[in-house]
N, C-alpha and C positions, 0 to 999 in steps of 0.2 A: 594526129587527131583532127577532125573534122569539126572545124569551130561554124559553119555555115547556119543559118538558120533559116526559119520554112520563107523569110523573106525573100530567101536570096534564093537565082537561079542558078544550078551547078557552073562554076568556072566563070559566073559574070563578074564575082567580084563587089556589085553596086548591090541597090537594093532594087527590086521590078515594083516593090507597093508601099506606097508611105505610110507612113505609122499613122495607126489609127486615132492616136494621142499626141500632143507633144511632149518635147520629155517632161520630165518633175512632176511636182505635185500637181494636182488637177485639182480646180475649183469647182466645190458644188455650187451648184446655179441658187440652189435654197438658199443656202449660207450668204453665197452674193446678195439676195434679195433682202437677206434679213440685215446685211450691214450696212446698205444701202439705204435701206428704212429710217436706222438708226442714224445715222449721220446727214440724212435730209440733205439740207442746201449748205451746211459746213463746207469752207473750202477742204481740201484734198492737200492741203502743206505737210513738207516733212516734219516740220514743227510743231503739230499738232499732233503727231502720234500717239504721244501719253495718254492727251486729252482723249481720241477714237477708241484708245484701248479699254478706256474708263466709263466710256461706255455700251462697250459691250460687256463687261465684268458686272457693273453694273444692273443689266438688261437679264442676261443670263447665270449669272453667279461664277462665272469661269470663264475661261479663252479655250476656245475648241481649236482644235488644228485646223479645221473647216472654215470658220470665222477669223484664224490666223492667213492661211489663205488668199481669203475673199478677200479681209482687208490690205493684206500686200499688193494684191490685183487692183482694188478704187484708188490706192495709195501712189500706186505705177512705183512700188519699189521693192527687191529684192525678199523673197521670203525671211533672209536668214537676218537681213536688219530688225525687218518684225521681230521677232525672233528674238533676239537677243536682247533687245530693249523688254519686252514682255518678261523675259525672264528673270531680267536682272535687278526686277520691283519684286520686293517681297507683297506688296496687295494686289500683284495680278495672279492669279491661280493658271497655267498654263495645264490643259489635258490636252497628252497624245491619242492620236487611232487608237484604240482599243482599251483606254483605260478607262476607269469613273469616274467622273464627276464627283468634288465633295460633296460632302453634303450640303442641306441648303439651308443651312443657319453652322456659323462660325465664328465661336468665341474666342478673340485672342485675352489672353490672362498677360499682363506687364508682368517682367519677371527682374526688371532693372531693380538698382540696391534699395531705393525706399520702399518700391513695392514689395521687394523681398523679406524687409525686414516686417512688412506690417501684415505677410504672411501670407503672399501669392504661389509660394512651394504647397502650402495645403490643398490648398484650390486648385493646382494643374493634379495635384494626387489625387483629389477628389470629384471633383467634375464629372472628368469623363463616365464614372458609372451614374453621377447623380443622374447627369442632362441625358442618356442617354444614344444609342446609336447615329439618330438621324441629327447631329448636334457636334460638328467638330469641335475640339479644343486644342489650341497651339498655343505653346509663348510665342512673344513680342516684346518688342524693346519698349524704352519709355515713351508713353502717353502723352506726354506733358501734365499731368494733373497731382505730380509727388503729393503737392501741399494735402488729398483727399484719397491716399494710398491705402489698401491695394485699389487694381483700378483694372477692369475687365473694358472689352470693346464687344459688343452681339452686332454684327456686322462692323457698322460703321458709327455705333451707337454706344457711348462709355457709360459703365456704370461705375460711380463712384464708391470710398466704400465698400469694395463688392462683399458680397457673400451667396452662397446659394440661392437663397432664398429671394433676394433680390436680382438676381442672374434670368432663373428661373421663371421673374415676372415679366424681363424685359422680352425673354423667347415669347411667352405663353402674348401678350399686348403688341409682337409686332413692331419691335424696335425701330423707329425710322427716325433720321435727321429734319429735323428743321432749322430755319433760321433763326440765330442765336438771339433770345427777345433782349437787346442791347437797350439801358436807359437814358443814351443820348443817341437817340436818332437824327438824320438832319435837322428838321425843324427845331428841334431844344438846341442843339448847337449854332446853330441859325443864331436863336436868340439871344446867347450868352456870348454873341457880336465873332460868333467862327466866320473863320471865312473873310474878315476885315482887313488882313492883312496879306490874303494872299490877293487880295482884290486890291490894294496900295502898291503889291509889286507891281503887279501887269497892268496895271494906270501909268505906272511910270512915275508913282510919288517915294516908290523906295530903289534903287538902285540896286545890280548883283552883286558890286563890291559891298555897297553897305549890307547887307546879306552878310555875307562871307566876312567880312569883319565880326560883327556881333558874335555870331559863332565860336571862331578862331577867339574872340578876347577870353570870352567864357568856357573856353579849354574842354567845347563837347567830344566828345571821342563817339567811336564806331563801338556800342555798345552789346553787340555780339559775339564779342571775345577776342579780338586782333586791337583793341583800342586805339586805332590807328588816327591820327589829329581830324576832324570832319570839314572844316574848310580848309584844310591842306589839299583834302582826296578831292572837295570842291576845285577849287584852281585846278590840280593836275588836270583833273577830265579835262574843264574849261580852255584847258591850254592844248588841247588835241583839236586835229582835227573834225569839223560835223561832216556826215550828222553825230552825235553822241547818244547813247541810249540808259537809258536806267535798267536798275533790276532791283525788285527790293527781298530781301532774306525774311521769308516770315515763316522760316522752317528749322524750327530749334530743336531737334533732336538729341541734343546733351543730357544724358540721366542728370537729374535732377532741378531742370528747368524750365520755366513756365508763366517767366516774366511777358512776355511776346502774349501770348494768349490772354493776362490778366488785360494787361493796357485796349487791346482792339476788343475784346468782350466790353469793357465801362467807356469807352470813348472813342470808337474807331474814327472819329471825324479829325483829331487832333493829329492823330496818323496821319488819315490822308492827306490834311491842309499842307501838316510837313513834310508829305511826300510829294505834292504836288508845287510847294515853293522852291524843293531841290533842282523837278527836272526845271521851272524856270529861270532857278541859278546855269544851270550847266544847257540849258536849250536843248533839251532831247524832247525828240517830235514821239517817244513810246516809251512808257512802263509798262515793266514784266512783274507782278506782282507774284514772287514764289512761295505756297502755303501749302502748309506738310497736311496729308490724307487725315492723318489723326483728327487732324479738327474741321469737320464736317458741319458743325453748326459755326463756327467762324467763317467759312470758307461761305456760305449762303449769308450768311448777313451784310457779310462785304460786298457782295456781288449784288444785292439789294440798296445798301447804301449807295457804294460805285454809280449805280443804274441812276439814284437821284440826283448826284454831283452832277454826272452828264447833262442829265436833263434841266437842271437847272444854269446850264451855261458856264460851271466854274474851271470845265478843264479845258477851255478851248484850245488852249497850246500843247496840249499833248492828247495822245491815246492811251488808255488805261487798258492793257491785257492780265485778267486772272488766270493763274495757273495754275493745278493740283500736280502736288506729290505724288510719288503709289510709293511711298513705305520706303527710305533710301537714308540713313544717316549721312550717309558722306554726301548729298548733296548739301548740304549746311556749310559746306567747303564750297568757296564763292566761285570758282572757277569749273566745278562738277554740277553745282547749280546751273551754271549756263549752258553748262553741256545738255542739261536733261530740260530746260525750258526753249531748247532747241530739239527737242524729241529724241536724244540720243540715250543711250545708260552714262550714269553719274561719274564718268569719268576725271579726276583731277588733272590738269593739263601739266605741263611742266612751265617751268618759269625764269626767268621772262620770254616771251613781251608778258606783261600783267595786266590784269581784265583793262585797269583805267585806260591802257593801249591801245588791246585787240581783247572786246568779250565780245557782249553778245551779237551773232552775225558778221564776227569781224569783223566792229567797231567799237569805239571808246565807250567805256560803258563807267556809270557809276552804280555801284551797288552799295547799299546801304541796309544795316538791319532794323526795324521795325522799332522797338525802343529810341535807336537815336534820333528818328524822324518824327517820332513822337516829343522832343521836348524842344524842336525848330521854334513855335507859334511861342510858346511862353516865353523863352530865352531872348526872342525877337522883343518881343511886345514889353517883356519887363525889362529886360537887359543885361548886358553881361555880369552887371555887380550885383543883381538879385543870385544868378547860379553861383556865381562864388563866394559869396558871404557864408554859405555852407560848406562845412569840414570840417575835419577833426584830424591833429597830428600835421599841419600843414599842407594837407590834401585840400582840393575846391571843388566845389558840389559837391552834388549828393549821387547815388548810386543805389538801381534797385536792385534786392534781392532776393532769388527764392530759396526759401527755406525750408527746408521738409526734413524727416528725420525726428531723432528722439526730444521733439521740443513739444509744449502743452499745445500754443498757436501755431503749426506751419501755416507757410503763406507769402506772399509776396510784402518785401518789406522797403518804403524808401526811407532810408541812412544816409547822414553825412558821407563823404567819401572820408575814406579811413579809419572806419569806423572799424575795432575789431569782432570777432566771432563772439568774442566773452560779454561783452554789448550787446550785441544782437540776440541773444540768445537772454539775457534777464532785464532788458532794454525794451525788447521788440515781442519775445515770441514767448515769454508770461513763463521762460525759465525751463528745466529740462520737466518730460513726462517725471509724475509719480514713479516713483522704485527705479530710476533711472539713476546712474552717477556719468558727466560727462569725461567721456575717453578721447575723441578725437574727429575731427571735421574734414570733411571736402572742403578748400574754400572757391574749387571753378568746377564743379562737375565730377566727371567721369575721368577727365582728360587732366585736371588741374593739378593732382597727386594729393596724399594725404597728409594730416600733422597731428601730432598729438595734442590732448589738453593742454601740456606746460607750455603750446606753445600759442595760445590765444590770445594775444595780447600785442599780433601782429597787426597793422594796417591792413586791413583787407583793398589793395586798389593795384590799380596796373606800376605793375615793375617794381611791387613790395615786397613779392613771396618768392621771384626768378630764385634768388640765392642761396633759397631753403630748396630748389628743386621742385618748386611748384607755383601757379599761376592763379588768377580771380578769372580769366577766360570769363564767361559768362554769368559773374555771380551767383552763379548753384554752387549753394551753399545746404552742405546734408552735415548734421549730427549725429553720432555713433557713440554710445554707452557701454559700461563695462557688460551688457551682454549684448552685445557685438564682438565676434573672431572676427580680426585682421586680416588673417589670411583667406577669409571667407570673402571677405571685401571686396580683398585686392580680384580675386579669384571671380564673384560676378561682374568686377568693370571689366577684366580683360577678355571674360567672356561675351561680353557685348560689344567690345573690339573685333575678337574675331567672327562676331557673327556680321557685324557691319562691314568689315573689310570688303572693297570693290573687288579687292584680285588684282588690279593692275601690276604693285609688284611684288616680287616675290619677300623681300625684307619684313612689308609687313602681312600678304595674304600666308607664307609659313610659321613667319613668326610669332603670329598671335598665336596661331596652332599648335606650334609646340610650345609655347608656354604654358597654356590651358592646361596638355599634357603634365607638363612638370609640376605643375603648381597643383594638381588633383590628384596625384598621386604619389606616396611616399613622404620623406623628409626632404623639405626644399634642399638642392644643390645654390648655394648663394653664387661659387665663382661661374658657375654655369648660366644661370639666369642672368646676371649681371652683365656676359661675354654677349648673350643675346640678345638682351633690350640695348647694350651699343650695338648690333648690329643694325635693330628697328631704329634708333633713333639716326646713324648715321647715314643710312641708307635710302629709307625711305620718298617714295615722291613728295609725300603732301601728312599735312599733320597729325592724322589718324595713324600711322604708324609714328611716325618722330615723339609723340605722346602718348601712346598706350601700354609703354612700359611704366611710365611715372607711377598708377597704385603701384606697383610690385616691389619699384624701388624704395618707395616711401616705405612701405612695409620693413623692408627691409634696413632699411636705418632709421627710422623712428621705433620702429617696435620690434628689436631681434628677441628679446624674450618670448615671443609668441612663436617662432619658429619652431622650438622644440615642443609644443603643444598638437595633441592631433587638430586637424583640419574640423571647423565646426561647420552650424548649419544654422539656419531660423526653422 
């Protein structure tokens, strides 16, 4: 057979004319120009890829192949990195050559269990004929907004509450983000003497040890679900090598959590004072400030606050970087977080070395979640026997929590630590809805696994629930009523497992898969599912699989009566 082509001269062998291309994709010169635009004077780091992508998505409502491209070519990096970072955010819309574009308004509906239960299944059934063709509708994971369930997004814009009709207005008006009108802006916090004591550190009238003592006396933890000692992780970094870098976690993607968002909405100053007394515990010359896509008007008020801290001279020892999410649960996992505030997909690393080691840019990093950095300035200022004078059951402090679910008040509640569920609920949250009897609670989320009512009368706090096969992780706390199916429960957490799962391994990107499988169809197999979730929890790299079997097991030994019941719904 004659494999020659019109390039080649008979018998030469070579080629006589260069290609009039070179190989791959080819960039349109348009497309160059228009990301070019976009991107101005921004430097061109690989670390900033998220960020360029967000604003072309942004710009044009999608990622064109074109614009995928162009930006690999300003970027000087491999089409297929583009690429696979783009892809691997559920908020960037990737379009190949020849397809559509969505359309140009896109309503995600929350479909996680408090919006389920308060009846986001009607609304993905009904929508799509209300709003009509030019009008996408897709699920989405949690919001963060449970306490104000169901909860829609028109673009990047939530409506609380949702319903139609409300849906309907935010299309027809043009949904757009602003900055979140916050009632302690600089100046109010100014006043009410913020700022006093990060200004006593870097005078050199309070010292890092004494820091790091106060802390350590008053037993603060890493209040993002690892509750790991806070001026323990202080020293480790400290005891590394500089430079050291910070990162702070302000990307709570947990169904039913939304404590993080309450605190920087009413006070974001207290945040930052405590984030910026940390990096001058630990001396990092940069914070990576990481915040989930979901919250569009938090993300602009910080970046306005941030802007006046600068300018008022309070962060001279460090650099303050804001970064956006695009839509990624597992980056909530501190070490996928760095992966993806390094421009990469949310990949969990394996372990050790541990971020406090090698994180961000392969250096020592301290990462912290947003709550615990928030209660630095008071604990300092009042002292360690103000935070512990509260507790209940022998527990010290207190602990927020959000509550959403069959209760009269959802909402973010702060409690003594040890405080239990059956407290909270006729203590805090004004007792279950009307026509409601309580059945059974989350007490960490999605991930924390389930318990029934008899057994509410447990400490809600780190390392009180391990032995019942469940956790407080991040205080999302949901309540479930005798109309609530269990197996319906268990069935949307593990579904938002496997829709979050990275893929990286197989334990958990199969095994949430076939559990979804099993559990939606037929009568549960119990030795079957059982043999499975040891396989997720044994296996897995990082804790979204090691914990995404827990609803199913919970289910499964708190509530085997419901097994032989058909599979319900909301």
């Amino acid at each position: 057979m004659d494999a020659r082509t019109d390039d080649q001269a008979p018998g030469s062998g070579r080629r006589n004319r260069p290609r009039r291309t070179p190989k791959g994709r080819q960039v349109d010169p348009q497309a160059l120009d228009e990301v070019r635009a976009l991107l101005g004077d921004r430097p061109r780091r690989r670390d900033l890829l998220i960020e360029h992508l967000h604003l072309i998505q942004d710009e044009y409502g999608y990622l064109s192949a074109a614009h995928l491209a162009a930006l690999a070519l300003e970027m000087k990096l491999a089409l297929t990195e583009v690429y696979e970072v783009a892809t691997f955010y559920s908020h960037f819309d990737v379009v190949k050559e020849g397809e559509m574009p969505p359309p140009p308004v896109t309503v995600r509906v929350c479909d996680s269990l408090s919006c389920a239960m308060a009846g986001a299944e009607h609304l993905l059934q009904n929508l799509p004929n209300a709003l009509g063709p030019d009008v996408r509708v897709v699920r989405a994971p949690c919001m963060g907004a449970c306490d104000r369930a169901p909860v829609c997004a028109v673009g990047h814009v939530q409506v609380m509450h949702a319903a139609t009709d409300r849906i309907e207005s935010a299309i027809s008006h043009g949904a757009h983000a602003h900055a979140y009108p916050t009632d302690t802006p600089l100046d109010a916090y100014v006043r009410a003497d913020g700022y006093a004591l990060l200004k006593s550190c870097i005078s050199g009238s309070r010292t890092r040890d004494d820091i790091i003592k106060v802390v350590s006396d008053a037993g603060l933890r890493g209040l993002g679900g690892a509750g790991f000692p806070t001026g323990r992780k202080w020293s480790l970094v400290r005891a590394e090598p500089a430079p050291r870098l910070m990162a702070v976690n302000a990307d709570e993607g947990e169904p039913g959590t939304f404590k993080d968002r309450h605190y920087l909405e009413r006070d974001p100053h207290r945040f930052i004072e405590g984030m910026l007394i940390a990096a001058w515990v630990v001396e990092a010359p940069d914070i990576y400030i990481y915040i989930r896509d979901e919250y569009p008007e938090v993300r602009l008020m910080l970046a306005d606050e941030i802007a006046k801290v600068v300018e008022a001279g309070l962060a001279k020892h460090t650099r303050i970087h804001l970064r956006r999410g695009a839509g990624a649960y597992i980056c909530g996992e501190e070490s996928a977080m760095i992966e993806s505030i390094e421009g990469k997909r949310g990949l969990p690393r394996h372990r050790p070395p541990y971020v406090a080691q090698v994180g961000l840019f392969g250096r020592p990093t301290l990462e912290q979640n947003v709550e615990t950095l928030y209660w630095v300035r008071d604990i300092v200022e009042k002292g360690a026997a103000w935070f512990t004078s509260y507790g209940r059951r022998e527990r010290k402090g207190f602990r927020s929590f959000s509550v959403s679910g069959r209760v009269r008040k959802p909402g973010v509640v702060l409690a003594p630590a040890g405080v239990t569920v059956r407290e909270l609920i006729e203590e805090y949250c004004g007792g279950m809805t009307e026509g409601h009897e309580f059945k059974g609670y989350l007490p960490g989320g999605a991930s924390g696994g389930i318990l029934p009512a008899s057994m509410a009368d447990l400490p809600l706090d780190f390392g009180t629930l391990e032995k019942y096969g469940c956790f407080v992780g991040s205080h999302a706390v949901v309540i479930l009523s005798d109309k609530d199916d269990m197996k319906a429960v268990a069935l949307n957490l593990l579904r938002f497992f496997e829709d979050e799962s990275c893929g990286q391994c197989t334990p958990c990107r199969v095994g949430t898969e076939k559990a979804v499988k099993l559990m939606a169809t037929g009568p549960w197999d119990t030795a079957l599912l059982t043999e499975l979730s040891d396989a997720m929890r044994d296996a897995s790299i990082c804790g979204l699989g090691q914990a995404a079997p827990n609803p199913l097991l919970s289910v499964l030994k708190y509530f085997p009566e419901e097994l032989s019941k058909p599979l319900g719904s909301w």
